[in-house]
N, C-alpha and C positions, 0 to 999 in steps of 0.2 A: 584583638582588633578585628572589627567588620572589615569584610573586603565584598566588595559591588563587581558584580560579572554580567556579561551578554551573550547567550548561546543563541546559535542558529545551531537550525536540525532539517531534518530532511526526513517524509514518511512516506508511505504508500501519497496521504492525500495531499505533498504538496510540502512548500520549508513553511518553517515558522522559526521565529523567536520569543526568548523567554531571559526575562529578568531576574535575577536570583542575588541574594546575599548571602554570605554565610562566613564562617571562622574560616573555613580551607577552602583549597579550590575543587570545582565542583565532578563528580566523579563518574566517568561515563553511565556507569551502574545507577548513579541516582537522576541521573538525566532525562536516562532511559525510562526509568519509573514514574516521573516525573511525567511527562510528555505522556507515557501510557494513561495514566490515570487522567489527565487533562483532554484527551483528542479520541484517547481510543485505540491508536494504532498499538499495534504491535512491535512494526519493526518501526526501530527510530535511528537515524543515522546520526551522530554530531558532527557537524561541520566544522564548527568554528567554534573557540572561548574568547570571549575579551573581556579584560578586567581592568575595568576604571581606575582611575590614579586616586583617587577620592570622591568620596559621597555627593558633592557639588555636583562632581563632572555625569556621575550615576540620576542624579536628579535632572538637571538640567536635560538631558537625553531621553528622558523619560516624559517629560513634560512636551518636548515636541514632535516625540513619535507617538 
């Protein structure tokens, strides 16, 4: 089963979020990686996960951010 997540992070330049789906939830290590390859930064902090109740609720939140 997909499961829909919403991470805030925090870097040298500032937070950001990032929308992810996957089988499991999402693991600091690929966060990190993630975020690196995306921004640049090195150091990536995770603030925050939140995981959507369903795709709906993942879509609709996406559509007005």
């Amino acid at each position: 089963m997909l499961r829909y997540f919403l991470v805030t992070y925090n870097t040298p330049f500032g937070f950001g979020n990032i929308c992810l789906t996957g089988q499991r939830f999402p693991s600091q290590e690929f966060v990190k990686n993630y975020v690196s390859k995306h921004t640049g930064a090195e150091i990536v902090i995770v603030v925050h996960v939140f995981e959507f109740k369903n795709e709906q609720d993942f879509e609709d939140f996406q559509r007005v951010v």
